[in-house]
Every structure is written in structure tokens, then in C-alpha cells.
Backbone as a chain_set.jsonl record, in Angstrom:
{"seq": "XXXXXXXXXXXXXXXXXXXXXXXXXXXXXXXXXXXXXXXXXXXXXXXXXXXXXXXXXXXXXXXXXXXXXXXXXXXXXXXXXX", "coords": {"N": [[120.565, 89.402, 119.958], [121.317, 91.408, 116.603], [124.507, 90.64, 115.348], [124.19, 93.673, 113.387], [122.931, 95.058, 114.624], [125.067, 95.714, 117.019], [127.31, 96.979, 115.793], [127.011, 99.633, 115.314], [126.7, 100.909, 117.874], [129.058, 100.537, 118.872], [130.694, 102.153, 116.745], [129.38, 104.647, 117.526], [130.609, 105.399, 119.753], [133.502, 105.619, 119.171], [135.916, 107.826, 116.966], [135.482, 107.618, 113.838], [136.098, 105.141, 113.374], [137.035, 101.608, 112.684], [134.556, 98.892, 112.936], [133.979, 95.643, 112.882], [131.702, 93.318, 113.675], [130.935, 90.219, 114.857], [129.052, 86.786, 114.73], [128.109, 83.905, 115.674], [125.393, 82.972, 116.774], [124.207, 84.762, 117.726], [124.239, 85.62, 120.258], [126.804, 85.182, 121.537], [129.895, 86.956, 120.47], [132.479, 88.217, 118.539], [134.36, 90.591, 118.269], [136.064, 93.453, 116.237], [137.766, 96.183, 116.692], [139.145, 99.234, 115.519], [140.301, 101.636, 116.762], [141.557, 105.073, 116.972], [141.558, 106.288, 119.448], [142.99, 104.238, 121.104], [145.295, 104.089, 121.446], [148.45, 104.266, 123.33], [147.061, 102.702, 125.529], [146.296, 99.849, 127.372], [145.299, 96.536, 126.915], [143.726, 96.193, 128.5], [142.369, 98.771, 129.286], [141.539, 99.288, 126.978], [139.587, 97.784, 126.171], [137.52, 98.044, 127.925], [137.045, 100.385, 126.837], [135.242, 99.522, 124.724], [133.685, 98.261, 126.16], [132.063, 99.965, 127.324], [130.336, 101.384, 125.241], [128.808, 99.674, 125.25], [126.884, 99.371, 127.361], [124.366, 98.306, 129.281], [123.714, 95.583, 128.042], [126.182, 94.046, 127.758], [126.268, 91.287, 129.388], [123.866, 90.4, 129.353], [121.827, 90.569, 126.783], [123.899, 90.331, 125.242], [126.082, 87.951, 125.415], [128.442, 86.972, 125.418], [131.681, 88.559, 124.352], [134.266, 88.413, 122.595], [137.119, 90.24, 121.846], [138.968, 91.896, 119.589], [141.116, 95.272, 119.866], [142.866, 97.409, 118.411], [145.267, 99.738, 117.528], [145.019, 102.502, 114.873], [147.539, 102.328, 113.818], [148.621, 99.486, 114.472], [147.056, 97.829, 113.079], [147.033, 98.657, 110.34], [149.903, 96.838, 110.374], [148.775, 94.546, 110.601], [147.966, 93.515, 108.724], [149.083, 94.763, 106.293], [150.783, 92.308, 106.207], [149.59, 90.492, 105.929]], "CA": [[120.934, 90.591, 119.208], [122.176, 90.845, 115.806], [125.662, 91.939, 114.823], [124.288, 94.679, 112.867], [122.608, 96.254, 115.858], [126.009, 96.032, 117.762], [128.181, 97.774, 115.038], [126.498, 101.136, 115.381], [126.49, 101.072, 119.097], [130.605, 100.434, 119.079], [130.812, 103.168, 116.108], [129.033, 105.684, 117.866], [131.856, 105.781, 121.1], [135.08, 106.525, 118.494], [135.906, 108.443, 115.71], [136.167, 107.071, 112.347], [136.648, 103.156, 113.726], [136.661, 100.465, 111.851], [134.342, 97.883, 113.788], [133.305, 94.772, 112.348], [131.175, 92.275, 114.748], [130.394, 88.562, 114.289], [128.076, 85.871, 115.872], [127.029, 82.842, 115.368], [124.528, 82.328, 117.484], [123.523, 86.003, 118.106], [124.37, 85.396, 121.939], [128.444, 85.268, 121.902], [129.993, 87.937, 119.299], [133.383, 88.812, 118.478], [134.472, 92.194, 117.562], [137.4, 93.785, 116.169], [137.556, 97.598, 116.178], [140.523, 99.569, 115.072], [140.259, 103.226, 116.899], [142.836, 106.575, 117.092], [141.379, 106.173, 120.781], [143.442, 102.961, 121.495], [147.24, 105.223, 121.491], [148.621, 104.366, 124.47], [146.379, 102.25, 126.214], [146.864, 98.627, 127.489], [144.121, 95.845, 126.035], [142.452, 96.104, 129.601], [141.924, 99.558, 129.202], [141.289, 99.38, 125.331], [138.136, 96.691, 126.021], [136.852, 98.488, 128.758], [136.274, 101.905, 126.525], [134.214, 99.15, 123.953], [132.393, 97.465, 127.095], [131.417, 100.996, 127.854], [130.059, 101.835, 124.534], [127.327, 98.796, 125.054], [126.394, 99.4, 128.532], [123.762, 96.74, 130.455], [123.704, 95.015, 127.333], [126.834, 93.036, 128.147], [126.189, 90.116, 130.336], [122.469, 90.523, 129.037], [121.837, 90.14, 125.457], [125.588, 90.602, 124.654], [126.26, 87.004, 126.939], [129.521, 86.982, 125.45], [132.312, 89.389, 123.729], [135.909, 88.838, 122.248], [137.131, 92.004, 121.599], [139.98, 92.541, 119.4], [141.529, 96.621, 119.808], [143.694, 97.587, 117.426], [145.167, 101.221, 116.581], [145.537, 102.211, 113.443], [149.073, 101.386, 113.522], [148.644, 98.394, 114.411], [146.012, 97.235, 112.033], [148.471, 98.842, 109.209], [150.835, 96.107, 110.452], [148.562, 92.946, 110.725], [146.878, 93.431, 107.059], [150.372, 94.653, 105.428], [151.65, 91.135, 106.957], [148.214, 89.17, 104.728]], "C": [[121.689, 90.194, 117.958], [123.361, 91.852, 115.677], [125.345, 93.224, 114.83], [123.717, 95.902, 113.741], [123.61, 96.612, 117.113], [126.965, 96.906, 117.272], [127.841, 99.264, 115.239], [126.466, 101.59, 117.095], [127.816, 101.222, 119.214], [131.039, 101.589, 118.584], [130.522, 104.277, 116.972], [129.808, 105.843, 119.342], [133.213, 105.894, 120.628], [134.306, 107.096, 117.592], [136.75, 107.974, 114.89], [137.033, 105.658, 112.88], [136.305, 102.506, 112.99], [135.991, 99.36, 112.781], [133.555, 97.023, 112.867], [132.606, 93.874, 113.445], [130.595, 91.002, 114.116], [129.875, 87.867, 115.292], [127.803, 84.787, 114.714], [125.773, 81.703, 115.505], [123.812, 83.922, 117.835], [123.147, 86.452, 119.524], [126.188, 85.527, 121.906], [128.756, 85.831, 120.682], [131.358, 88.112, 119.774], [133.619, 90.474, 117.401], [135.716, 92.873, 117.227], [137.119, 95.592, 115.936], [139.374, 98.064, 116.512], [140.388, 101.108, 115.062], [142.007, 104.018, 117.28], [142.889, 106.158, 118.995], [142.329, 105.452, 121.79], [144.864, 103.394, 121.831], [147.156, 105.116, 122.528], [148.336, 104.223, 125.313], [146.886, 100.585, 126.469], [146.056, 97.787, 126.94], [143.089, 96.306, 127.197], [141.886, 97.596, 129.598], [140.564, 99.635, 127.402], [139.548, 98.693, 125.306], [137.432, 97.32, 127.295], [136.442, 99.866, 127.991], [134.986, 100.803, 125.344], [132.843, 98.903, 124.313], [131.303, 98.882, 127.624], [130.675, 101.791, 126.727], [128.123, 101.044, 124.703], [126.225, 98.188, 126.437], [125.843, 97.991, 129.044], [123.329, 95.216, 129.486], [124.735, 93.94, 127.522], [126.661, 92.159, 129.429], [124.559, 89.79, 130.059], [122.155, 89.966, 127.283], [123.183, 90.137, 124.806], [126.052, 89.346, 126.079], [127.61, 86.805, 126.714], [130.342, 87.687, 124.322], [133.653, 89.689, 123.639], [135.975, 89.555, 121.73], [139.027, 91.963, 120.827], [140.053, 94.063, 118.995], [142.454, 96.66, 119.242], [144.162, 99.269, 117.421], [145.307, 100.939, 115.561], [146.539, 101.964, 112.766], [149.138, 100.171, 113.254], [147.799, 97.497, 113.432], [146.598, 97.431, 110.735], [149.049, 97.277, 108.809], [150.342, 95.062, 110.195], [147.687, 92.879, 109.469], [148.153, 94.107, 106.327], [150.917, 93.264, 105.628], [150.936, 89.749, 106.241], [148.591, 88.918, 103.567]], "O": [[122.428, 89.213, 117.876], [123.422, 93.077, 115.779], [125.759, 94.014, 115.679], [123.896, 97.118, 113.668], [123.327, 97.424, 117.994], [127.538, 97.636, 118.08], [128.814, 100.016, 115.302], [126.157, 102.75, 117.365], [128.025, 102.284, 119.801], [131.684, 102.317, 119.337], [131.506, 104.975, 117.218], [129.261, 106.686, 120.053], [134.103, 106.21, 121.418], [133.108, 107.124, 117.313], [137.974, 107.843, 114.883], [138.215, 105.332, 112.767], [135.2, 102.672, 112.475], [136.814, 98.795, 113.5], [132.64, 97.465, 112.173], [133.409, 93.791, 114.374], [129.939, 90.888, 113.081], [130.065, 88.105, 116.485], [127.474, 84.789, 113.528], [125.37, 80.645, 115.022], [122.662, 83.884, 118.271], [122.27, 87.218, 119.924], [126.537, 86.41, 122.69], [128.111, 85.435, 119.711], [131.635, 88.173, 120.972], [133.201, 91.034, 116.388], [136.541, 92.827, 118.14], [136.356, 96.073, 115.098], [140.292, 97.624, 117.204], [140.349, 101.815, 114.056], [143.093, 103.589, 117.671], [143.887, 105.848, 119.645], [142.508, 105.817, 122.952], [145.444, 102.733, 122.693], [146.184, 105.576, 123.128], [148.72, 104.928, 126.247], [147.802, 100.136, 125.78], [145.809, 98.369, 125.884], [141.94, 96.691, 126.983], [140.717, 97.618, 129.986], [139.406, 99.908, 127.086], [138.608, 99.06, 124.601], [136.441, 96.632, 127.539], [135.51, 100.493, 128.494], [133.883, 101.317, 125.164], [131.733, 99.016, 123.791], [130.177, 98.824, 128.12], [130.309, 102.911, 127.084], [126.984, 101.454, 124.48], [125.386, 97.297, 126.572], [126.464, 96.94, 129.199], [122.848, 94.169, 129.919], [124.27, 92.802, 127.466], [127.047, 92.622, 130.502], [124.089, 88.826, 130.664], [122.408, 88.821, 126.909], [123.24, 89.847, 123.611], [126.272, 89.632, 127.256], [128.223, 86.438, 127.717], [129.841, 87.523, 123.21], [134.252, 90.625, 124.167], [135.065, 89.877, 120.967], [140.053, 92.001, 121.506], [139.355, 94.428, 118.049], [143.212, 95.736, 119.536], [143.225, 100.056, 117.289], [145.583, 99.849, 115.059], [146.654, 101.554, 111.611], [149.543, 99.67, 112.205], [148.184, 96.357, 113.175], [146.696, 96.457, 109.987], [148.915, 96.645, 107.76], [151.062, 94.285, 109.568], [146.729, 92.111, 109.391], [148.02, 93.64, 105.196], [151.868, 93.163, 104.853], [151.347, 88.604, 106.052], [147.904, 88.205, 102.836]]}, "num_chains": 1, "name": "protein.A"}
């Protein structure tokens, strides 16, 4: 799979997220998304609403997926900090 067919799959389970996805092999992908959704959640929750955006796809064509969750607070903080 490429990235660009994972970005729209992540997008379409928030509102108004910022998700970028990367690969370099088009088998293991990292992802950073930066949803409203994420308020008050822990990471294990936070990566379980992404893993649920890309269903049987993970462990399948998605063989592997670092996941950074972010709110928008927090994403504020770690790009005011660049």
C-alpha cells in the first residue's frame, strides 16, 4: 500500500486531522495525526481509534504502524518548540 491510500482512510475517522503517513517500503508506515478526538485519552486509547479507522488492513497490507497522536494542543507545543 501506498501512503497516499492510507491518509484518506485515517482522515475519514476525525474531524479536520492533520494526518501525514510515511513508508519506505510501502509495508511498515509511520503516521502522525493530530485530532480534537485525542482530549483526554491515553496513547493506548488514542492508537486504537486510528487502528480502527484501517480495519483488516493492519497486520495485512499495513504489516507495520508507528502511530504518533497528538491533540491539537499538543502539536501547538511540539512545532512552537522547532
Amino acid at each position: 500500500m501506498d501512503p497516499s491510500e492510507i491518509t484518506p482512510l485515517i482522515e475519514a475517522g476525525f474531524t479536520d486531522a492533520i494526518v501525514k503517513v510515511l513508508s519506505d517500503d510501502n509495508t511498515h508506515f509511520e503516521a502522525l495525526v493530530v485530532a480534537a478526538e485525542f482530549e483526554g485519552k491515553r496513547p493506548l486509547a488514542r492508537h486504537q481509534l486510528v487502528y480502527s479507522c484501517l480495519g483488516a488492513l493492519v497486520g495485512n497490507e499495513i504489516h507495520a504502524l508507528s502511530i504518533t497522536a497528538l491533540t491539537p494542543g499538543e502539536w501547538r507545543e511540539r512545532t512552537s518548540e522547532a
